[in-house]
N, C-alpha and C positions, 0 to 999 in steps of 0.2 A: 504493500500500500504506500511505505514512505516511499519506495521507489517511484510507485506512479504518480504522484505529485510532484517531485521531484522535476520526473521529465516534462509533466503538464505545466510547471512553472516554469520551467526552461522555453517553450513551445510558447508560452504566452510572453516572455520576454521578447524570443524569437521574433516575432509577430507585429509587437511593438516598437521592436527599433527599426523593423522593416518599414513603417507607415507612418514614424513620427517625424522623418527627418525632412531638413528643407527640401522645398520644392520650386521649378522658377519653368513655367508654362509648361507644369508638365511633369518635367523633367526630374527626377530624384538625383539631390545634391548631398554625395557625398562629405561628414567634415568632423572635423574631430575637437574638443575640448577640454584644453589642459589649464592646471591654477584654478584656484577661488579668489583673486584681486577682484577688487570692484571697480578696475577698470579694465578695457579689453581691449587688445591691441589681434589685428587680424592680419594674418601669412596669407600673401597671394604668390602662390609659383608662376613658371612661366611654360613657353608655347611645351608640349609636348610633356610634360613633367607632372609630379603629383605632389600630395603635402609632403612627403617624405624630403623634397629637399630641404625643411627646415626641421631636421631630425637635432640639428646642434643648437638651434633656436630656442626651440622648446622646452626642452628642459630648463636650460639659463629663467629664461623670460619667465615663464610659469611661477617659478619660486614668489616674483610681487606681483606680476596681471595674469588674468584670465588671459591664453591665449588660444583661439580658434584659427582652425589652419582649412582649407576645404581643398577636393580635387573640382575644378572645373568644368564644365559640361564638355562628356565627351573626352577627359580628361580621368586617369585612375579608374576609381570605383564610382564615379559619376558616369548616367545616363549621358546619351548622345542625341543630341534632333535626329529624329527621324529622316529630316527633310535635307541634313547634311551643313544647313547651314549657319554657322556661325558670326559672332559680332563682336563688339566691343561692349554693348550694348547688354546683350544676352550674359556675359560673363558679370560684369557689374551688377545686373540684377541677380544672378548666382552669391554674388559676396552680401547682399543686400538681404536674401532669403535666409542666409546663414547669420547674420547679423539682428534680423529680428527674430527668428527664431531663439536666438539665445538671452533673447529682450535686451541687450545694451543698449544705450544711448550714444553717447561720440564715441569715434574708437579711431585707435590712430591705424592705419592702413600702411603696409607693408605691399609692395610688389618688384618681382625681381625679371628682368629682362621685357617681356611680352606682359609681364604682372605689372607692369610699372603705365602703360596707358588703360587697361582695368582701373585701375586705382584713381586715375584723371577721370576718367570716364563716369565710374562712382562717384567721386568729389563734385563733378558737375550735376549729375541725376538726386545727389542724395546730398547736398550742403549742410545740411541741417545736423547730419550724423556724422561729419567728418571733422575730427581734432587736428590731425595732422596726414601727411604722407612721408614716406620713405620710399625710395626710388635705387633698387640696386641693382648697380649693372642694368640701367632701364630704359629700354626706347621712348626720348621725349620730342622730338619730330620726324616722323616718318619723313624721308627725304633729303633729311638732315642729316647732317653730323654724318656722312661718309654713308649713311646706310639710304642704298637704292632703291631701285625696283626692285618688287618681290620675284621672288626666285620662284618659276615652276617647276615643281617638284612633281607635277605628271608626266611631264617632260627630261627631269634632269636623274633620272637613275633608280627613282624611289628609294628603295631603302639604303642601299648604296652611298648615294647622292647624301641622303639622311645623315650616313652616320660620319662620313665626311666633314660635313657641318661642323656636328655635336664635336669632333678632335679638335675640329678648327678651335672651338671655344675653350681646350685646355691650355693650361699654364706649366711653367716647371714644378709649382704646387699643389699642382693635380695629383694626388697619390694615385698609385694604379688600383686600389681600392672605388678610390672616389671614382677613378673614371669606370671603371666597372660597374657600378651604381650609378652612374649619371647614365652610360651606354644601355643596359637595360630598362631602365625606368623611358626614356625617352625613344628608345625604337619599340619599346612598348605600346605605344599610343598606337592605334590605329592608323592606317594610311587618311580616311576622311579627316580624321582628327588634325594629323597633320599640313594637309592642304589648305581647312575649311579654318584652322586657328591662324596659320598665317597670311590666307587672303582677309580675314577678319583685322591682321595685324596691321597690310599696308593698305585695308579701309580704312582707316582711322581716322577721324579727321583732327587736322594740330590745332591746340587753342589757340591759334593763328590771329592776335590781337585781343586776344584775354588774357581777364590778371585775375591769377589763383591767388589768393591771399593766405592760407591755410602755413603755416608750419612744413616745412618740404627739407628733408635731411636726402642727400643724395650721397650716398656709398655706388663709390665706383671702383674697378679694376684701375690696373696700373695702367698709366697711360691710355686709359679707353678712349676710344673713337665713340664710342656712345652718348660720354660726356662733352664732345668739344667743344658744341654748340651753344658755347657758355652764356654769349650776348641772349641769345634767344630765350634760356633757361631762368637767367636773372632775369627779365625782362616780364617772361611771364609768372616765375614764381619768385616773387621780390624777400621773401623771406625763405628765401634758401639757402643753405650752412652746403658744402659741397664738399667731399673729401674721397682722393683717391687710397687704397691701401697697397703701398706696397708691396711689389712681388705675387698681386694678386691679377688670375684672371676673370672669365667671365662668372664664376661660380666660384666667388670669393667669401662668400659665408658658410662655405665649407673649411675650404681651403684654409683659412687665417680667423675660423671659427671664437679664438677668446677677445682678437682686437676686433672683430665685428662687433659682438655683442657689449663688448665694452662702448663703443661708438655708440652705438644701437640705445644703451640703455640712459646712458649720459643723455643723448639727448629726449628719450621718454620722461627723463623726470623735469624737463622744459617745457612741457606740453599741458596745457589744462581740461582735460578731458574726466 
């Protein structure tokens, strides 16, 4: 008898975290939540990736904030549209379903490469609930800053091509661990996944004559091309602190994981959320 109760509370646990979690048209959004802070600071990954790349984050951060991490639509253990087609738009409302789902009120936002215009994206949809932004290793004008046209990648090899890419973004601080877990996590993703996130990536439109006013910490690689477009970045985020790390590449909050978070938290305790 205690055994079948047992499984019958298992079965109804089952059940229920199957059907309670966020949802964004549809779509089951996968997300996880770590820390009791009463304040929340939210992990957005980037194109092809899942919450696991802020496995070094989480722990740290959790200890003073609540932190929620999700995969993306079409992303991990998140659903994918049906219809294949992705946005900027669509993912922002995924951080937004996970955000009120967890009832917080401001919350500083985190995004790292393709997470980093999500995050704009959110800021402009959802003003109201945004404290701050953090922008690592982050695309902040498509067009810009050395980065071109989208590459097609129905065209350019598929997975191949893919994972070409993903080396391109190591560093001499890539441990062959990390890239090992960067490489599967990221040719993981689906083929639509990876198309439909980065035509979503160079739809984006640049806040092209907007002033974010929001708190905006930019953690970049060493020497990144992602950051150069320094006039344009002051310009539209006038309270931006900007700092490269050293020796790092594009997956630098692996890589140099304590001076991240050291960075990282320094300036969370700047932020009034």
């Amino acid at each position: 008898m205690n055994q079948r109760l047992t499984l019958a509370a298992l079965l109804v646990m089952l059940i229920a975290g199957l059907v309670s979690g966020a949802t964004v048209d549809g779509l089951q959004i996968h997300s996880s939540s770590h820390g009791t802070g009463t304040k929340t600071v939210i992990l957005v990954h980037g194109w092809t990736c899942d919450e696991t790349t802020w496995d070094a984050q989480v722990t740290v951060l959790s200890k003073q904030y609540r932190v929620l991490t999700l995969d993306l639509p079409g992303h991990g253990k998140s659903a994918s549209p049906k219809d294949g087609v992705f946005s900027m738009e669509l993912f922002a409302k995924a951080v937004e379903a996970v955000r009120s789902e967890a009832k917080a009120n401001k919350v500083v936002l985190v995004g790292h490469s393709m997470g980093t215009p999500v995050i704009v994206q959110y800021a402009r949809m959802f003003p109201q609930h945004t404290a701050a932004l953090v922008f690592v290793d982050g695309l902040v004008r498509i067009g810009g800053s050395g980065v071109g046209p989208a590459p097609d990648l129905q065209q350019a090899g598929g997975r191949n091509y893919r994972e070409s890419m993903i080396r391109g973004m190591f560093s001499a601080s890539t441990t062959p661990a990390m890239q090992t877990h960067i490489l599967n996590m990221m040719l993981g993703a689906p083929e639509t996944t990876a198309v439909g996130a980065m035509k979503a990536t160079f739809a984006f439109g640049n806040p092209e004559g907007e002033v974010i006013k929001a708190p905006v910490l930019g953690l970049y690689a060493d020497h990144s091309r992602l950051g150069a477009d320094r006039e344009f970045m002051k310009a539209t985020y006038p309270n931006l602190q900007y700092v490269e790390l050293p020796g790092t590449g594009h997956f630098l909050m692996m890589e140099k994981a304590d001076e991240f978070n050291s960075r990282l938290l320094d300036f969370l305790k700047t932020v009034s959320f």
